[in-house]
LOMIBA-932739 format. One record per residue: x, y, z of N, C-alpha, C in turn. Coordinates in steps of 0.001 Angstrom, whole numbers, plus 500000, padded with zeros to 6 digits. Example, Ala and Ser with C-alpha at 12.3 -4.5 7.8 and 13.67 -1.06 7.14 Angstrom:
2
513190494310507800512300495500507800513200496700507800;512850497750507080513670498940507140512900500030507870;
//
This chain:
398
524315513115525488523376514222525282521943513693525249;521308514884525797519978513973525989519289514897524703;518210513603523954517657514142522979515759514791523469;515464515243523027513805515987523553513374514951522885;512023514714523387511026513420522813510479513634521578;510416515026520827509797515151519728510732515036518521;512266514633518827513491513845518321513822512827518593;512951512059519266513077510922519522511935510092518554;512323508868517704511424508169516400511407506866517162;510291506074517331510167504813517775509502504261516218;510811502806515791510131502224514763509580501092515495;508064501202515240507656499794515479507335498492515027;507263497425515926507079496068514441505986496141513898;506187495079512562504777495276512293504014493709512508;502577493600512951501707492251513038501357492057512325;500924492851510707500658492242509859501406490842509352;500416489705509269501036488713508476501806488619507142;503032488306506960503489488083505632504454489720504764;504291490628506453504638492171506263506125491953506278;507048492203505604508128492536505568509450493621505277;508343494451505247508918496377505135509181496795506444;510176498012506163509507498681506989510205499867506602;509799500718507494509258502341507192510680503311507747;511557502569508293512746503096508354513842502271508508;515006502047507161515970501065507463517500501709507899;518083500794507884519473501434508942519968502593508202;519871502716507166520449503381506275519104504827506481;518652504887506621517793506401506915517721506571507845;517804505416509558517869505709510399519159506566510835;520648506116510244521355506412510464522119508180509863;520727508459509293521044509595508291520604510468509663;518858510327509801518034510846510940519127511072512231;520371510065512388520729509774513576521636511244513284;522192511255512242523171512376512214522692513424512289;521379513334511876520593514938512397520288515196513723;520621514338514629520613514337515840519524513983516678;518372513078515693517117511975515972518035510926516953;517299510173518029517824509333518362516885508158518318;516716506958517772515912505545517167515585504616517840;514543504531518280514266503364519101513480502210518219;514039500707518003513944499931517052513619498364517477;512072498223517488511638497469517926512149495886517473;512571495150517896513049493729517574511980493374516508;511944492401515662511484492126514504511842490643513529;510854489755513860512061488594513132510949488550512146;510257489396511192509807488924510074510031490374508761;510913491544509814511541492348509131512775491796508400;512578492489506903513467491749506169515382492768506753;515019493879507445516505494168507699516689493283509123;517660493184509429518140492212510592518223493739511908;517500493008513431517504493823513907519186494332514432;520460493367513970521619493689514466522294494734513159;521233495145512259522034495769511469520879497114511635;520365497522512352520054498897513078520618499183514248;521413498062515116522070498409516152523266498838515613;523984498388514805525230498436514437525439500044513678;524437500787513503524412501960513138524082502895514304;523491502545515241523480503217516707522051503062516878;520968502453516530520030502273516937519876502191518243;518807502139518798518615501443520050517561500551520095;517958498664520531516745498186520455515585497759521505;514206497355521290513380497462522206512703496172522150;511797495481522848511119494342522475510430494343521570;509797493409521349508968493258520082507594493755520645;506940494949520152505757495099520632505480496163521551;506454496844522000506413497033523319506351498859522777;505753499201522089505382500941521706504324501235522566;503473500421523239502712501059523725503543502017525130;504267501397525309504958501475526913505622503060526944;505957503027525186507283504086524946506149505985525632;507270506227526116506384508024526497505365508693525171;504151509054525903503328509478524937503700510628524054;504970511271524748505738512618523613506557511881522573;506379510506522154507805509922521005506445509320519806;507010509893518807506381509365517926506356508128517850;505313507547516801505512505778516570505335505844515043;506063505158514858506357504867513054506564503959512504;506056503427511756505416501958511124504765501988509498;503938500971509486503893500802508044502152500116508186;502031499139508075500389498931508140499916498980509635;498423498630509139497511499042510272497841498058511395;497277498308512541497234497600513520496442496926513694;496503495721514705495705494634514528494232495058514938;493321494528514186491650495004514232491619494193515965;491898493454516738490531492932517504491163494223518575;492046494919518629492110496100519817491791497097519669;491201497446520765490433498561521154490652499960521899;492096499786522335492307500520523372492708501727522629;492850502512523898493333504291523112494720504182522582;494891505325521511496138505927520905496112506827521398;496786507129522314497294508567522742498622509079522027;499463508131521635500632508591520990500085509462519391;501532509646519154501364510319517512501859508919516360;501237508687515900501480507974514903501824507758513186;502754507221513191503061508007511255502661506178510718;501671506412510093501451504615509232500558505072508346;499943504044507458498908503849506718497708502778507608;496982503866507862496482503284508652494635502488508244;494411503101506702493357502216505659492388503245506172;492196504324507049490553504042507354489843505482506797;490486506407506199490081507689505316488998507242504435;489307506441503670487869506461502441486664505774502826;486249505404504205485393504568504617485760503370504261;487318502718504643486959501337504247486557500569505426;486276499486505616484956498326506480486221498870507824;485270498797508759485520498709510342486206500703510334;486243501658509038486851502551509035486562503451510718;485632503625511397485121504554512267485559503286513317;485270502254513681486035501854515047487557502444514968;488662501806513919489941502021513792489861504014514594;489535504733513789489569506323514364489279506092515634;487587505234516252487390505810517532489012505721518660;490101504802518110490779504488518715491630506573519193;491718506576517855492431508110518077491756508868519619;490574508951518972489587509361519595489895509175521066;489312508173521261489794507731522810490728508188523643;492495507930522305493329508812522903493778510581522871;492869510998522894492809512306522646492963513073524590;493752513487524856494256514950523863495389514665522962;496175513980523203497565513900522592497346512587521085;496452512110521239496484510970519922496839511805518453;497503511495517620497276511956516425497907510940515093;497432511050514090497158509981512792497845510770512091;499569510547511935499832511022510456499820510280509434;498549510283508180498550509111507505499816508955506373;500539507631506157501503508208505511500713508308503697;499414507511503825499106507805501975498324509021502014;498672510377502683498245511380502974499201512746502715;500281512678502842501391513210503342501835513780502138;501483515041501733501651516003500497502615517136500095;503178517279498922503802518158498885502939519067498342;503481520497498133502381521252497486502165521573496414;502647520553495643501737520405494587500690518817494275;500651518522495404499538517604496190499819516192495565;501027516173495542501836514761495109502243514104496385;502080513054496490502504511741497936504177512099497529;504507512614499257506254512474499134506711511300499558;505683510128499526506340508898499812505442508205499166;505886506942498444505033506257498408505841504681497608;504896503570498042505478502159497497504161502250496185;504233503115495166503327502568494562504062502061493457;505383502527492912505951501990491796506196500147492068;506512499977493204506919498301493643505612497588493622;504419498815494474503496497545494450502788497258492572;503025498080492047502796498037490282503707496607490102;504657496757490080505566495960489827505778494925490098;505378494635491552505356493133492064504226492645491615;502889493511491602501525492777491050501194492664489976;502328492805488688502512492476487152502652491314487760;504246491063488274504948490142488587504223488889489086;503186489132489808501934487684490718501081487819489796;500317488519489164499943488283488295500499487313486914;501180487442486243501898486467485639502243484943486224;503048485404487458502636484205487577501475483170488039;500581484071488423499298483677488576498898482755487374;499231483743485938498957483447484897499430481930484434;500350481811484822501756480694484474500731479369485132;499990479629486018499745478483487008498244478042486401;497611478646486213496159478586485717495714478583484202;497415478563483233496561477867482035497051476364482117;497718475743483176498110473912483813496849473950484181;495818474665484977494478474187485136494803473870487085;495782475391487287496003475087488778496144476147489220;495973476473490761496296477982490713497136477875491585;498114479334491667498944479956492519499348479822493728;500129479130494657500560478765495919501458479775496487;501548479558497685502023480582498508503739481502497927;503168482347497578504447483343497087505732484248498398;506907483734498309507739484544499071508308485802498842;509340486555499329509919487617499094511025487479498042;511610488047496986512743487662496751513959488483496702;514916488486496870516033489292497496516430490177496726;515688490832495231515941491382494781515458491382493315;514674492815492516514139492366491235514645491723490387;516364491525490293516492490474488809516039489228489346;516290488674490668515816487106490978514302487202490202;513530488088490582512232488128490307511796487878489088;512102489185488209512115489075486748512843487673486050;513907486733486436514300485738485957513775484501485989;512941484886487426512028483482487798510865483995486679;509876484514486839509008484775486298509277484560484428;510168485043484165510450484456482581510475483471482271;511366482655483217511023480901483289509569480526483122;508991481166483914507639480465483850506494481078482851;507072482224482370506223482455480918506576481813479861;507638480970479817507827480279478365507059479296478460;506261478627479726505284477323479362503760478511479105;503272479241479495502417479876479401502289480395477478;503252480658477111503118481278475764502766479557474638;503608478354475357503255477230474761501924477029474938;501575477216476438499719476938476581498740477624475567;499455478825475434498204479938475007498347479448472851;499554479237473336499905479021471448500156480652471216;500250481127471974500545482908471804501149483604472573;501843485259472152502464485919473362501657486356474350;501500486278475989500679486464476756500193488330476304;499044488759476597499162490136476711498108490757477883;498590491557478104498358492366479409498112493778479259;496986494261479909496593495849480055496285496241481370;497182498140481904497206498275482167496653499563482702;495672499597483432494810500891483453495631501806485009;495831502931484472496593503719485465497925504037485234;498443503724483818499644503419483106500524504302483118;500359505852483419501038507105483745501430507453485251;500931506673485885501505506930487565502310506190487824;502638506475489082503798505218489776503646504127489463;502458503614489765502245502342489763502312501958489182;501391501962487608501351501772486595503041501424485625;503856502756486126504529502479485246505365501066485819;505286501107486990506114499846487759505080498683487002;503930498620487013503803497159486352503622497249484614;504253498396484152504353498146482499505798497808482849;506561498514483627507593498120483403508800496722483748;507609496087485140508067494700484961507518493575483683;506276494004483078506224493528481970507410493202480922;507607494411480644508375494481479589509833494054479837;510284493822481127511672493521481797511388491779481665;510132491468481719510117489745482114509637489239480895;509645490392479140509927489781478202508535489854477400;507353490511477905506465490830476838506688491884475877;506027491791474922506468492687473555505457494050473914;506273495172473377505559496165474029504332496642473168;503881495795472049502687495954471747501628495217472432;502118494140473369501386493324474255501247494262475691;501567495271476066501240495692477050500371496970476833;498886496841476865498492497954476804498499498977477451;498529499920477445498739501096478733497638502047478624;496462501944479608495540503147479718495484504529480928;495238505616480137494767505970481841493605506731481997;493745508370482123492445508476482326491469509128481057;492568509423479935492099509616478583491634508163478026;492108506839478240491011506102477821489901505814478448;490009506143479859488940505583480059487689506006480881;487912507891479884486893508709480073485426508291479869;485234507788478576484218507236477801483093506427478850;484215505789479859483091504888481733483119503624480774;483408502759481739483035500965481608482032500486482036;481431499204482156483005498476481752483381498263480365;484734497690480489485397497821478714485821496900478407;485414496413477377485131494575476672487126494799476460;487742495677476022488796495376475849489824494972476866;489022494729478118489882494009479530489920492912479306;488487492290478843488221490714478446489358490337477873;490185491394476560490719490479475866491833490317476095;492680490639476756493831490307477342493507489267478262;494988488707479087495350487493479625495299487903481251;496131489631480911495990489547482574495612491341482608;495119491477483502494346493336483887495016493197485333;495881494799484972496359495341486296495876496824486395;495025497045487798494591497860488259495395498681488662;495737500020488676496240501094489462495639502099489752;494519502417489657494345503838489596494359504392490934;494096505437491848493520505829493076492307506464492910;491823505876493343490804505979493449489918507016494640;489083507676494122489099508928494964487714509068494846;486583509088494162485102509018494211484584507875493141;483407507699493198482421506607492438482882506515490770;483425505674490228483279505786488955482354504357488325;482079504274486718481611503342486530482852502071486787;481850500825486463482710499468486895483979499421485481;484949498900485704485469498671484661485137497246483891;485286496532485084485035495245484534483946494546485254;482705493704485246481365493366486290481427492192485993;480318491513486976479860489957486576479353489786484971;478529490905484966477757491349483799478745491053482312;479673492131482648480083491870481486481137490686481014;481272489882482013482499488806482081481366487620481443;479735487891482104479160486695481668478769487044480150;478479488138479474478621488429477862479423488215477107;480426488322477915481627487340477085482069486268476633;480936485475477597480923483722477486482715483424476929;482534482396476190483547481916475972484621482336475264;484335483441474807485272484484473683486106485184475296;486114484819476207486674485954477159488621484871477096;489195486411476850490832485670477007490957486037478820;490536486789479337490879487609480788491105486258481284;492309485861482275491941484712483688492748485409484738;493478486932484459493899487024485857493473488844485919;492774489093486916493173490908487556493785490250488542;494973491845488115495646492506489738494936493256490034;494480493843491570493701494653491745494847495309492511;495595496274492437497180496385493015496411497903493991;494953498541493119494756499732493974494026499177495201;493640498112494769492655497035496242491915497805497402;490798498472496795489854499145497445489265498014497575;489301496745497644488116496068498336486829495999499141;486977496965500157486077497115500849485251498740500650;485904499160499490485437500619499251484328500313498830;483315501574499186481588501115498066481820501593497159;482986502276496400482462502500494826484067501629493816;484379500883494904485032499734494228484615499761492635;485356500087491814485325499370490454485501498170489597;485976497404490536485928495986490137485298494586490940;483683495366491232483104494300491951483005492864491394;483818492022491686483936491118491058484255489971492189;484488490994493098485338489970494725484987490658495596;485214489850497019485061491162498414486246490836499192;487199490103498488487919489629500129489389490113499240;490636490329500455491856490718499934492367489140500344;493716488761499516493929487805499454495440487977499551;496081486948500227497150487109500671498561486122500315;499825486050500968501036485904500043500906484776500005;499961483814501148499868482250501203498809481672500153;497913482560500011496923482169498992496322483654498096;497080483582497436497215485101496116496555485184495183;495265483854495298494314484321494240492901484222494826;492033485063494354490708484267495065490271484038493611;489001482935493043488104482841492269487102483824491441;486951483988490562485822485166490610484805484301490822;483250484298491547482297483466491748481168483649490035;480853482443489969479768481992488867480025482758487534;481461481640487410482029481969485883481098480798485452;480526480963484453479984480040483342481210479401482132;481492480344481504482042479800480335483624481005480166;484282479819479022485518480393479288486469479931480389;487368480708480801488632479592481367488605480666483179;488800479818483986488914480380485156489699481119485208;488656482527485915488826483894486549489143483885487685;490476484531488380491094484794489439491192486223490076;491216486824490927491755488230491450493018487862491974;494034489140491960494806489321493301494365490683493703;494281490403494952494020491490495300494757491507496834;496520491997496697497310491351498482497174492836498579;497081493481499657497030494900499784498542495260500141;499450494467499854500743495068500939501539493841499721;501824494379497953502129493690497153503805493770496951;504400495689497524505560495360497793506192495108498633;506176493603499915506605493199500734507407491895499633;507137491930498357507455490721497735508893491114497100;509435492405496934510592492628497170510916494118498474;511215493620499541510706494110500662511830494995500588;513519494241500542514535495911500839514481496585500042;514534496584498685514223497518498004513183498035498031;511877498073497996510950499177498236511385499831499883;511562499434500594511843500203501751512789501126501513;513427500654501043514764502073500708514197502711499730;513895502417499027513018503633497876512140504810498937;511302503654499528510174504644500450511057505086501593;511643504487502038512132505588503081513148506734503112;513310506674501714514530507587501293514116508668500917;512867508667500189511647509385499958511056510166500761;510907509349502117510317510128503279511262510485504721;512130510651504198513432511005504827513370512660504914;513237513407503781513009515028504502511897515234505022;510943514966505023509379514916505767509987514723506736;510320513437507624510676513353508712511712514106509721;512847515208508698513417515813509247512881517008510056;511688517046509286510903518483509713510129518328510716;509895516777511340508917516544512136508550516845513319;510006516503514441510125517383515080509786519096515764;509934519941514812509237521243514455507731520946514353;507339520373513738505762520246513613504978519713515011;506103518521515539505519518459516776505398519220517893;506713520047518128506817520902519123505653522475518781;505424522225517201504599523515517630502935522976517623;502771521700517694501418521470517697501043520901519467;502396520999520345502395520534521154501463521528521893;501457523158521783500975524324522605499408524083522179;498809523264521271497295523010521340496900521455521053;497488520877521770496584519663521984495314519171522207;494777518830521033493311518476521141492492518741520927;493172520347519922492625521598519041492719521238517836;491509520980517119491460520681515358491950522168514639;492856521886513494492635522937512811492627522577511880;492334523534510282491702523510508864493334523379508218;492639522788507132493470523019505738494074524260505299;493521525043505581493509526700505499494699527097506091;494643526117507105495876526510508437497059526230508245;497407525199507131498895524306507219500005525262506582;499315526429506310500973527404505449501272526847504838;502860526988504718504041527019504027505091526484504929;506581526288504072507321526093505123507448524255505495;508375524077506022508975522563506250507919522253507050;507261522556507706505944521742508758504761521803508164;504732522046506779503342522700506180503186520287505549;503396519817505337503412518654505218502194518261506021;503342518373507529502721517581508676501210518741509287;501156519447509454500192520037509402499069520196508877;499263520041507286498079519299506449497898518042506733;498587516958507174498152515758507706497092515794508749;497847516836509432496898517115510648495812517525510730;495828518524509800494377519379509643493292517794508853;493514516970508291493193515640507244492510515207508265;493055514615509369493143513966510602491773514093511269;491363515485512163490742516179512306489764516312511444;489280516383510159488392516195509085487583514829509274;488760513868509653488003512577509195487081511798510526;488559512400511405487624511477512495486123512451513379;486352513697513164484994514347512865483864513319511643;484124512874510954483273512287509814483098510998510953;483890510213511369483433509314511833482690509330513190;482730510265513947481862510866515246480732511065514439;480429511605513258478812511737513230478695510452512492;479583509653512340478303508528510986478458507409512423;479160507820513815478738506890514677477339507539515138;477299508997515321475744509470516082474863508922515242;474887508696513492473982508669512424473305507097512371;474136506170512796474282504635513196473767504096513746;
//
C-alpha cells in the first residue's frame, strides 16, 4: 500500500557533536507505523538506538544525511539545529528545535534559510508546540534538570581536588548515574568538612524538579537542597543566597529581561566568604541579551563541561556548565520520555499538513489555529510566520 507523503515521517541524523537522542525511537516509530505512518530512518552511528533496531520494527533505512534528497511533501524530524556554516534553502517541513525564536546569535540567518525555501519551507519548533492550556506537549526538560544536578556535582567532586571536570559520557541508565555520582560525593563532603548544598531556582517545573530530584536520589539532605521559584525570586537579584551554596542550578524559561541573579558584581562582594564554585546554567540562554547569568558567553560541551568564570579574585574557583543538549547524558531514556510525549501531536500531523497544503506560502495568525487535533500544529505555524517576519525587518533594520 502506498502511503501519501504527508504520512510519510523522515527521522533525520543528527550533526550535532556529542548528540545522542533522538526524536523518534523504535518503539514510537512502531506505534506511528500502526497508524499507518510509514518511517524513513536515517543511518546514525552516534544515535544511542541502533539503526538495526528501527529496521527490525519496519522502519525503512536511508543514508546518513541524505534528507535533503527526500520529496519536499515528507516531513523531516529531528532534534537540534543544523549545522551553522549552511546556507542553502529549506523547502521541506521541519519538526526540531531549531534555537532561533528569542533572538539567539546568528537567530535571522538560521530563518533566512526557511525563507529561501518558501513556498513550501516550514519550522515546526518543537520548544513551541502547545497544548491549550499553553503547556509544551513535549519536552526533555525534566532530564535536562536532572542530568545538570548530576554534572554539576560532579563538577563539584572535581574542583574542591583543585581540578576540573573532563570529558563526560552517556550512561545507560539513571541508577548507573546516581551511583557513580555518590561515589564521588563522599570525597567532596570530606573536602568541604560538610554536606555539599545546592539551590535550585525554577524548582516547580520540569526541570527543576528533575534536578531537586537527582539531588536528593544521589544523597543530599533535603534541607540542603534549596528550592526557589518565582515567589522567591520576585523581590529581582542578584541574591547573595546563591553565593552560599556549593552548586546553583538554573531552570527557569526564560521569556523577557529580568534582573541578574547572580553578576561579576556580586561574586566580587563576596570576596572570600563566597561557598558558590559551580552554576548549571541547564536554561542556557547564553547568547540571549537578557541572559541572567552574565557571568559567561560561551556554551560548553560533553568534552569540556566547564568553562571558568573570568576575574575571580578571591575565594575558590568559579565554573559554569552551561551544555545546551544536557539530556543526551542519559540519552534512551529521555528519548522515550520525549517521544512518547510527542507521539499524539504527531498523529495529528498529517491532517495539519494536508490542510495547510491548499495555501502554501500564506502566513496566518494565532487567531487562526482553532481547536481540534491540528490546532497544535497550526499554532506552530501561525509562531513561524510571526518570527521570521521579525527577522525580514531586523535584516531591512541592519
Amino acid at each position: 500500500m502506498t502511503v501519501p507523503d504527508n504520512q510519510h515521517l523522515w527521522l533525520r541524523c543528527e550533526t550535532k557533536e556529542f548528540e545522542h537522542r533522538s526524536a523518534l525511537t523504535p518503539t514510537t516509530a512502531k506505534k506511528l507505523m500502526d497508524a499507518g505512518f510509514s518511517i524513513t530512518v536515517e543511518r546514525d552511528p552516534q544515535r544511542i538506538f541502533k539503526d538495526e533496531e528501527f529496521e527490525q520494527v519496519g522502519c525503512t533505512l536511508a543514508a546518513h544525511n541524505s534528507w535533503p534528497s527526500a520529496p519536499v511533501t515528507t516531513p523531516i524530524i529531528g532534534l537540534k539545529e543544523l549545522p551553522e556554516n549552511d546556507t542553502t534553502p529549506l523547502p521541506h517541513t521541519h519538526i526540531m528545535f531549531a534555537h532561533c525564536y528569542k533572538q539567539q546569535g546568528g537567530w535571522t540567518d538560521v530563518l533566512q534559510r526557511w525563507d529561501d525555501g518558501q513556498p513550501s519551507g516550514m519550522l515546526y519548533d518543537l520548544e513551541f508546540l502547545q497544548d491549550e492550556r499553553g503547556r509544551r506537549v513535549a519536552a526533555f526538560g525534566y532530564h535536562a534538570g536532572f542530568a545538570g544536578a548530576a554534572v554539576g556535582a560532579l563538577a563539584l567532586g572535581e574542583q574542591v581536588q583543585g581540578k576540573r571536570l573532563g570529558e563526560i559520557k552517556p550512561y545507560p541508565n539513571e541508577g548507573e548515574l546516581v551511583a557513580y555520582v555518590k561515589s564521588q560525593l563522599e570525597g567532596v563532603e570530606k573536602a568541604l568538612g560538610r554536606k555539599p548544598r545546592a539551590l535550585v531556582i525554577g524548582a516547580l517545573g520540569r526541570c527543576g524538579s528533575g534536578a531537586v530530584d537527582f539531588f536528593l536520589k544521589a544523597g543530599f539532605r533535603t534541607e540542603d537542597v534549596v528550592k526557589w521559584d518565582m515567589a522567591e525570586t520576585a523581590k529581582g537579584g542578584p541574591f547573595e543566597e546563591i553565593l552560599d551554596v556549593d552548586i546553583f542550578v538554573n531552570c527557569i524559561y526564560l521569556t523577557s529581561k529580568i534582573p541578574s541573579f547572580v553578576s561579576p558584581e556580586s561574586i566580587a562582594a563576596a570576596g572570600d566568604k563566597r561557598q558558590l564554585q559551580v552554576v548549571v546554567d541547564v536554561s542556557c540562554d547564553t547568547t540571549n541579551p537578557n541572559n541572567p547569568i552574565p557571568i559567561y558567553s560561551i556554551n560548553t560541551t560533553f568534552d569540556k563541561p566547564t568553562v571558568d568564570v573570568p576575574d575571580v579574585a578571591a575565594g575558590p574557583a568559579l565554573t559554569v556548565v552551561s551544555i545546551d543538549h544536557l539530556p543526551t547524558l542519559l540519552p534512551r531514556e529521555s528519548s522515550e520520555a520525549f517521544s512518547n510525549d510527542l507521539l499524539p501531536s504527531l498523529l495529528t500531523l498529517p491532517g495539519a499538513i494536508a490542510e495547510r497544503s491548499s495555501r502554501l506560502g500564506q502566513s496566518i495568525k494565532a487567531s487562526e489555529a482553532g481547536t481540534g487535533g491540528n490546532r497544535v500544529w497550526r499554532e506552530a505555524e501561525a509562531l513561524f510566520w510571526d518570527k521570521l517576519q521579525d527577522a525580514r525587518d531586523a535584516k531591512k533594520s541592519a
